[in-house]
C-alpha positions as CSV (number, residue, x, y, z in Angstrom):
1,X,0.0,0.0,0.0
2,X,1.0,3.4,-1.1
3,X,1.4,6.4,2.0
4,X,-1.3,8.8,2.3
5,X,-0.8,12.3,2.1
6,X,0.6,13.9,5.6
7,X,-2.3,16.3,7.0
8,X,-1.0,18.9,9.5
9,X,-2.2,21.9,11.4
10,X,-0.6,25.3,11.2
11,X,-1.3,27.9,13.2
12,X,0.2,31.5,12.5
13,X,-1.2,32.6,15.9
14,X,-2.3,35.7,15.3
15,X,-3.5,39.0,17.4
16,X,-7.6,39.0,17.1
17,X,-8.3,42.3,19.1
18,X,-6.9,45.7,16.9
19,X,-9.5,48.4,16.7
20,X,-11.8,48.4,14.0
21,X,-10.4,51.5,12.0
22,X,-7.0,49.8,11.8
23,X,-6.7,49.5,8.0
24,X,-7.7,53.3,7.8
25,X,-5.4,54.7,10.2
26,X,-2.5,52.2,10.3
27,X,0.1,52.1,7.6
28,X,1.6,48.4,8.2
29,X,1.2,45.2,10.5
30,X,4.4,44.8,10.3
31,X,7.5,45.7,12.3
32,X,6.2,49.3,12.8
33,X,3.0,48.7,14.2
34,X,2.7,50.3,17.5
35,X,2.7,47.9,20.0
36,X,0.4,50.5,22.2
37,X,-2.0,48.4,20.4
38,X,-1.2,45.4,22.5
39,X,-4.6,45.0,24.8
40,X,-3.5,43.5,27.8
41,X,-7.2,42.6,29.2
42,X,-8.5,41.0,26.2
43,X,-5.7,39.2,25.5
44,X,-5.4,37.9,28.3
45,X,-5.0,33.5,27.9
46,X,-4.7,34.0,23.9
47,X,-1.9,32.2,23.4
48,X,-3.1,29.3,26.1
49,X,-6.3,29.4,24.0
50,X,-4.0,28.7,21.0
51,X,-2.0,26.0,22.0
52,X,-4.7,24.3,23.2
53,X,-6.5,24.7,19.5
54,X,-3.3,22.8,18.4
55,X,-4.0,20.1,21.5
56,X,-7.0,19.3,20.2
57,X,-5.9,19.3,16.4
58,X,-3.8,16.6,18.2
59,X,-6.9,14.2,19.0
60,X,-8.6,14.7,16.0
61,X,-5.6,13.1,14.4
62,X,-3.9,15.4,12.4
63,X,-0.4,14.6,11.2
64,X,1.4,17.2,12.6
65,X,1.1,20.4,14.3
66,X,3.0,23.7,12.8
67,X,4.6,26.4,14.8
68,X,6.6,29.4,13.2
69,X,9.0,32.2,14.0
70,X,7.6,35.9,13.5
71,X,9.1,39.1,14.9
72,X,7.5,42.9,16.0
73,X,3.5,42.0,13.9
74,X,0.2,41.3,14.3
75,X,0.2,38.2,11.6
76,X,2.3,36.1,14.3
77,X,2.5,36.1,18.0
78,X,5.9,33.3,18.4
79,X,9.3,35.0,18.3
80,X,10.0,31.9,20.1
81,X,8.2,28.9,18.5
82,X,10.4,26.7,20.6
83,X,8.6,27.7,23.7
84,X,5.0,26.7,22.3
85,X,6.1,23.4,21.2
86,X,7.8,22.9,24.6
87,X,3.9,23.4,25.7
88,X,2.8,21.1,22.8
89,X,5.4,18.3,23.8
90,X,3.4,18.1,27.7
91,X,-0.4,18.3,25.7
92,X,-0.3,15.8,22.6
93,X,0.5,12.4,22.5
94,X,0.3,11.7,18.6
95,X,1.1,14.8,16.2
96,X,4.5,15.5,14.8
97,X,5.6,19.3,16.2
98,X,7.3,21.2,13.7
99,X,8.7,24.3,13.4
100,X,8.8,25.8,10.7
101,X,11.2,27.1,11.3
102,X,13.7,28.6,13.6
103,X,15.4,31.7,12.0
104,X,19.4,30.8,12.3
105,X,20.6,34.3,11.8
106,X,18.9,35.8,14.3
107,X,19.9,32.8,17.1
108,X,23.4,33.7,17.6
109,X,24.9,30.3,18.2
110,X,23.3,28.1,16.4
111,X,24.7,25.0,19.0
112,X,21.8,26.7,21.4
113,X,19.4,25.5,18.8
114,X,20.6,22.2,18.2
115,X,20.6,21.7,22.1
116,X,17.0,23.3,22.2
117,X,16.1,21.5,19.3
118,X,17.2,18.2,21.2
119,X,15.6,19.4,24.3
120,X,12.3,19.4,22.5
121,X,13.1,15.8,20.8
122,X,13.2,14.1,24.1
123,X,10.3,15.2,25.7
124,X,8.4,14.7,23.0
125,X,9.5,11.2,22.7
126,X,11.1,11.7,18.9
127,X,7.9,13.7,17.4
128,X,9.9,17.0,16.2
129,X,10.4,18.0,12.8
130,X,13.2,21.0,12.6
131,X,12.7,23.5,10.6
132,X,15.5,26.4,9.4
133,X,15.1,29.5,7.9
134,X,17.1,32.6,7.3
135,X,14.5,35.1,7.8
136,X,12.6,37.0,5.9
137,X,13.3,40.7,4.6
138,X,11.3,41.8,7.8
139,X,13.5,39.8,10.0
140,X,16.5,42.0,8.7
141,X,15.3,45.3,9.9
142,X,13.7,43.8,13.1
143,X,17.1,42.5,14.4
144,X,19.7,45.1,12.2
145,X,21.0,41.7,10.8
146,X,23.4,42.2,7.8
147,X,21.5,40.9,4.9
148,X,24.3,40.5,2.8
149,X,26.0,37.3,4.5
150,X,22.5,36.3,6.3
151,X,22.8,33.1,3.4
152,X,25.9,32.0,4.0
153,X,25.5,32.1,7.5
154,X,22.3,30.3,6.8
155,X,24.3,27.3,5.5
156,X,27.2,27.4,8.0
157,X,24.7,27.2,10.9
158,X,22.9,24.1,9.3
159,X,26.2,21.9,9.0
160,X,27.3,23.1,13.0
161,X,23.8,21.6,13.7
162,X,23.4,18.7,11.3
163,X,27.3,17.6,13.2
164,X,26.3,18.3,16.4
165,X,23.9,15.4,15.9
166,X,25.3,13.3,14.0
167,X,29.2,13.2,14.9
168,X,30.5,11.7,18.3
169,X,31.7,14.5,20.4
170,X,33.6,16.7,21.6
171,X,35.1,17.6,18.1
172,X,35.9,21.4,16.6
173,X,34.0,22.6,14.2
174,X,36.2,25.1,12.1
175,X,33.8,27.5,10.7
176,X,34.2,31.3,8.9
177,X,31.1,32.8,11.0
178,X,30.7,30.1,13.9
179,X,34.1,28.9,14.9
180,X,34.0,26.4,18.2
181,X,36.3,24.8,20.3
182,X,34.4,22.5,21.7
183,X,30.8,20.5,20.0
184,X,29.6,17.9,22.5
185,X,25.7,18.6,22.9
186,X,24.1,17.3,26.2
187,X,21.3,15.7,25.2
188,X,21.6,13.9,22.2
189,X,18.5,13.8,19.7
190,X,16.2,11.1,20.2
191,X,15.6,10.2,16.7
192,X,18.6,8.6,14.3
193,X,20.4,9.9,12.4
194,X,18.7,13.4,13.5
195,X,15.2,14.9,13.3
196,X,14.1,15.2,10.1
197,X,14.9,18.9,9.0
198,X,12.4,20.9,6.6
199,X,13.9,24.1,4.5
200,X,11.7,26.7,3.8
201,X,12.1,28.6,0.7
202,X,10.6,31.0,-2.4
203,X,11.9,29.3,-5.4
204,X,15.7,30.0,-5.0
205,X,17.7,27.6,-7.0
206,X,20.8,28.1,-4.3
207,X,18.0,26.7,-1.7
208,X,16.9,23.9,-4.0
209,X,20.2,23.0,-4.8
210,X,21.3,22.6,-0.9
211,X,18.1,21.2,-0.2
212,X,19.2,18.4,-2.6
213,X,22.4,17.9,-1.6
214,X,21.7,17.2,1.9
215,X,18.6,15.0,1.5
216,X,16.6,17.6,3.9
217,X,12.5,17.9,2.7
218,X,11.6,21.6,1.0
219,X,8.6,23.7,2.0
220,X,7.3,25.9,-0.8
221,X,6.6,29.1,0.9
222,X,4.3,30.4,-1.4
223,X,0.1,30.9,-1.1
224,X,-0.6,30.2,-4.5
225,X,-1.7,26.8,-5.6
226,X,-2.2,24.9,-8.6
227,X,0.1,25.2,-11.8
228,X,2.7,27.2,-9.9
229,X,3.3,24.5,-7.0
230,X,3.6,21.8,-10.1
231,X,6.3,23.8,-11.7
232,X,8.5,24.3,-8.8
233,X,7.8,20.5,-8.1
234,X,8.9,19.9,-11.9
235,X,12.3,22.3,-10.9
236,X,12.8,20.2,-7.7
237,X,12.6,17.5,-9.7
238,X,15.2,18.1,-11.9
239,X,17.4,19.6,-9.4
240,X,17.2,16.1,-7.6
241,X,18.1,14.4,-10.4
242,X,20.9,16.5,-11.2
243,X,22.3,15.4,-7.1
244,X,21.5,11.4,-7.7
245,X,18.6,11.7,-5.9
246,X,14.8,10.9,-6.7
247,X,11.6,13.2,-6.7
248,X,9.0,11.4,-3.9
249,X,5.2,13.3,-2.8
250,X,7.1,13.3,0.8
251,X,10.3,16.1,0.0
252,X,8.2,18.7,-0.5
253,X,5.3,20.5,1.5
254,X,2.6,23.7,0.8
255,X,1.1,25.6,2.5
256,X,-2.9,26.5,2.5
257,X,-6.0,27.8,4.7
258,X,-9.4,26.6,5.2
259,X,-12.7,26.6,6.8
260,X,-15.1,23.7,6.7
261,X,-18.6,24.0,7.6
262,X,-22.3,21.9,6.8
263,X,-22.7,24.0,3.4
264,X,-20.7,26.7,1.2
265,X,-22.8,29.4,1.8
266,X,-22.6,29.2,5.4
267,X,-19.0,28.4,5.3
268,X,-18.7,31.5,3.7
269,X,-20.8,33.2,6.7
270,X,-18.8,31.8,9.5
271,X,-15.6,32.9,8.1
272,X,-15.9,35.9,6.8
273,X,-14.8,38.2,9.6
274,X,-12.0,35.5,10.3
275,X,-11.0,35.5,6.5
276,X,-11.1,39.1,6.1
277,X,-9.5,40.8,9.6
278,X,-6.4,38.3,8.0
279,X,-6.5,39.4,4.4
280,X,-6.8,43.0,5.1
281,X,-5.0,43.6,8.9
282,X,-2.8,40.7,9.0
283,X,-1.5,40.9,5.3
284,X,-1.0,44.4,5.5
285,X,2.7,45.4,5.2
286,X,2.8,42.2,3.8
287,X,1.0,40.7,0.9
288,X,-1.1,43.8,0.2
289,X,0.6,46.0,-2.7
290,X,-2.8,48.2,-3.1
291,X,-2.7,49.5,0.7
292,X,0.1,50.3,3.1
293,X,3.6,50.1,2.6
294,X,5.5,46.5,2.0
295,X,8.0,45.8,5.1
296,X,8.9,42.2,4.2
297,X,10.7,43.0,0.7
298,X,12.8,45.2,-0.4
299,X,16.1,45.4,-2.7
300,X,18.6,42.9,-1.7
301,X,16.1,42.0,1.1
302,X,16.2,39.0,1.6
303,X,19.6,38.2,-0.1
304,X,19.7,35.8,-2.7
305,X,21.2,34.9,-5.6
306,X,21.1,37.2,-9.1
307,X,19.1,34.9,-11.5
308,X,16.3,34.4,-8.2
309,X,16.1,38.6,-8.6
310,X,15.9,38.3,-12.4
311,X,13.2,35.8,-12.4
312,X,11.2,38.2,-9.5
313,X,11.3,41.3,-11.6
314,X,10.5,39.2,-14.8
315,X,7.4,37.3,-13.2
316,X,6.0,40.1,-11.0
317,X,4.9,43.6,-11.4
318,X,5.5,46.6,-9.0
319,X,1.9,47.7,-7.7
320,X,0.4,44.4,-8.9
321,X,-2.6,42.6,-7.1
322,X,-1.9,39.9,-4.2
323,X,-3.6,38.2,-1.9
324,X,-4.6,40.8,0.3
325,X,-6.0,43.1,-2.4
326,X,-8.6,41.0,-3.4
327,X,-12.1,42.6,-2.8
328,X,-14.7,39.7,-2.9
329,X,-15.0,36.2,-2.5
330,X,-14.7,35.3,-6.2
331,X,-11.6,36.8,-6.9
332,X,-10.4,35.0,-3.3
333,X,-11.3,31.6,-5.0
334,X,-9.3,32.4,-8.1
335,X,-6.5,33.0,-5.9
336,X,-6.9,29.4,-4.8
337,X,-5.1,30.1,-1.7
338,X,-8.0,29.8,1.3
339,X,-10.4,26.9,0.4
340,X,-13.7,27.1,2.1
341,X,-17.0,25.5,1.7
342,X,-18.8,22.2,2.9
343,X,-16.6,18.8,3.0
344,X,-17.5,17.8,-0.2
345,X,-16.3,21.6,-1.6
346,X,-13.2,21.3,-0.1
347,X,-12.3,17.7,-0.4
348,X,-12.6,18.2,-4.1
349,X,-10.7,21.6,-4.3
350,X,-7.5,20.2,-2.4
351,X,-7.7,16.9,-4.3
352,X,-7.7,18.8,-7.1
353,X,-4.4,20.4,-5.9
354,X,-2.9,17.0,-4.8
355,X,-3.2,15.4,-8.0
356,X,-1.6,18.2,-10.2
357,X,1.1,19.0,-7.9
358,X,2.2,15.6,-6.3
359,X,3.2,16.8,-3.1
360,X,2.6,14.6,0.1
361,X,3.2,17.5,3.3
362,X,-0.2,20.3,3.6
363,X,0.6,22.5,6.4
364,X,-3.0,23.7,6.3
365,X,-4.0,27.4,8.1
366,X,-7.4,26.4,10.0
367,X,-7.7,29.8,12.1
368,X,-7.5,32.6,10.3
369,X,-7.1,36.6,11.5
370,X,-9.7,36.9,14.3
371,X,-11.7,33.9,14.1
372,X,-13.5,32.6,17.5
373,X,-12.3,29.8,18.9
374,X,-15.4,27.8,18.4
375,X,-15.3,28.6,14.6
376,X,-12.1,27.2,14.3
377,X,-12.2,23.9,16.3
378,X,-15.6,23.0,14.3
379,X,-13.6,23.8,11.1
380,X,-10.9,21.6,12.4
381,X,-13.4,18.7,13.1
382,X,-15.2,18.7,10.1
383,X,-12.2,18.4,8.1
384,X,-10.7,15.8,10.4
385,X,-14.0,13.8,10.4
386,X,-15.2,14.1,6.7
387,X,-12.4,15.8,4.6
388,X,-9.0,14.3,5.8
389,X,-10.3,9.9,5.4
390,X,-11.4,10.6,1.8
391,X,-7.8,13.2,1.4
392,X,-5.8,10.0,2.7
393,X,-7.5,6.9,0.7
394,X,-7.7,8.9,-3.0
395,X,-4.0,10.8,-2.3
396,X,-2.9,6.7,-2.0
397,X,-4.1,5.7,-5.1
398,X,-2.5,9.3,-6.6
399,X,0.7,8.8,-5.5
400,X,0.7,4.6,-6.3
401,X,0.0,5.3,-9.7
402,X,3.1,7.9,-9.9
403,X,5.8,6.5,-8.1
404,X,5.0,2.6,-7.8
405,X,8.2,2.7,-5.7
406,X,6.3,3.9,-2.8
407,X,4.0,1.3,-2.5
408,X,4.9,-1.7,0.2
């Protein structure tokens, strides 16, 4: 028998209580927003009330549980995702815990995140997926990091870890940016060789390439769907090839949101204040181009490599919609990025999306901008209950048919 697709829960954790003129009178939601905003009555418990959305995710079954590392906004409260998976490792029993991902550059040493990273492997009893990033263009003006060697720290960091648990210590690791005397973590992983290690990335071919090198699994950081997932799955592809190594559904992962309810129309009901205080609050700074001012991009921010910046400026257009922009629920399906509607809506939709892109990992969004808590754990049951069985047995029979290899 073939494997299933891997169904996990992300949540971007994000602040619910901002005023209601805030996309009139506020410029950004990033790294500028004034943190006088901050309600310290009402959000009082949120983040409790959030890790325990992910706890139940947990006994619903979901594959995994997602976590990620944001800095100075409203669109994520965990500058330290390690510390809510700690929580998560004492609340679940089943899930994977990933994070997705800790942000090297900004961590100093990176041996205090392999340690941390093996902290949260033992007392979850092996479930932890690490995840690495370098950051974001936001990250680099919220911590002054130097942009231009943020990459090649990036890389350095990952091979100090990727020793640290893998080679018998003590032993010196002789590096340009991390130089050490002594590596000899205290306590060791508990999974062999290591914890499996997820890269994030936007289409870089330098992160592609490493990716394939090292055998590590890519996360397409991207919210559009469809044929532009199957092309960088085609690119990955070849670029695995081009290393020795083999193209499978399970080294490579997307990301997408989605609310379930009884029908479409009242799917559309529930959510909309959810779906919106996150397109136009959350996005803003972000992935609006219409409104505000963009905080997360800029020139040579994030660094990368010369043909990535040629193929951005040849594929994109300055002042050009994004997500955010859109104005009404149709153009928010054409975007394909937040699938809502009743089971049979939204098993069809990502189905749809499994088959043409191939890809085994959804990190799937279930709470969205300001959404209650009730909305969100009824979303997360009905898609556990009546989306995820039918996801699991078709995605089999997808993935048999394309790579007979997989099946036992």
């Amino acid at each position: 028998m073939s494997k299933a697709v891997n169904l996990f829960c992300w949540h971007f954790m994000s602040y619910p209580h901002l005023p209601a003129d805030f996309d009139e009178t506020y410029d950004t939601g990033w790294i500028t927003v004034p943190n006088k905003l901050w309600d310290r009555d009402r959000s009082r418990g949120l983040l409790n009330e959030y890790i325990d959305q992910l706890a139940y995710a947990d006994t619903l079954g979901f594959d995994g549980l997602v976590l990620n590392e944001h800095h100075q906004n409203i669109y994520g409260l965990m500058p330290s995702p390690n510390i809510i998976a700690s929580a998560l490792t004492q609340k679940t029993k089943h899930s994977k815990i990933v994070v997705l991902a800790n942000l090297l550059p900004l961590h100093g040493n990176p041996l205090r995140v392999a340690e941390e990273y093996a902290m949260l492997d033992n007392m979850s009893d092996g479930r932890i997926i690490a995840g690495f990033a370098p950051g974001g263009g936001q990250e680099t003006f919220n911590y002054n990091t130097p942009a231009a060697i943020q990459r090649e720290q990036f890389w350095e960091a990952i091979e100090l870890i990727h020793q640290a648990w893998t080679r018998e210590g003590p032993f010196p690791f002789e590096g340009k940016h991390y130089p050490l005397r002594y590596v000899n973590p205290w306590p060791q992983p508990q999974q062999r060789p290591h914890p499996p290690i997820w890269i994030p990335g936007s289409q870089s071919k330098e992160t592609l390439r490493q990716i394939a090198k090292r055998g590590y699994c890519y996360f397409l950081s991207s919210r559009v769907h469809g044929g532009a997932i199957a092309k960088v799955r085609n690119e990955f592809t070849k670029v695995l090839e081009d290393h020795g190594s083999k193209y499978d559904p399970f080294r490579m992962g997307i990301l997408m949101s989605t609310y379930v309810a009884e029908t479409d129309e009242q799917a559309q009901e529930e959510a909309h204040e959810g779906v919106w205080y996150f397109l136009k609050n959350c996005l803003k700074g972000h992935l609006r181009n219409h409104e505000g001012r963009s905080l997360t991009f800029g020139a040579a921010v994030p660094n990368m490599e010369v043909s990535d910046y040629r193929r951005i400026l040849e594929n994109s257009k300055p002042g050009g919609s994004m997500l955010g922009d859109v104005e009404d629920w149709d153009a928010l399906k054409k975007a394909q990025s937040i699938i809502l509607g009743s089971p049979e809506t939204v098993y069809r939709q990502i189905m749809d999306i499994i088959r043409e892109t191939q890809v085994g990992n959804l990190l799937i969004q279930f709470h969205m901008g300001n959404m209650r808590d009730d909305l969100a754990r009824k979303s997360m049951r009905l898609f556990a209950t009546e989306v995820a069985p039918r996801l699991r047995e078709d995605s089999r029979i997808s993935f048999a048919s394309n790579f007979p290899e997989l099946v036992d």
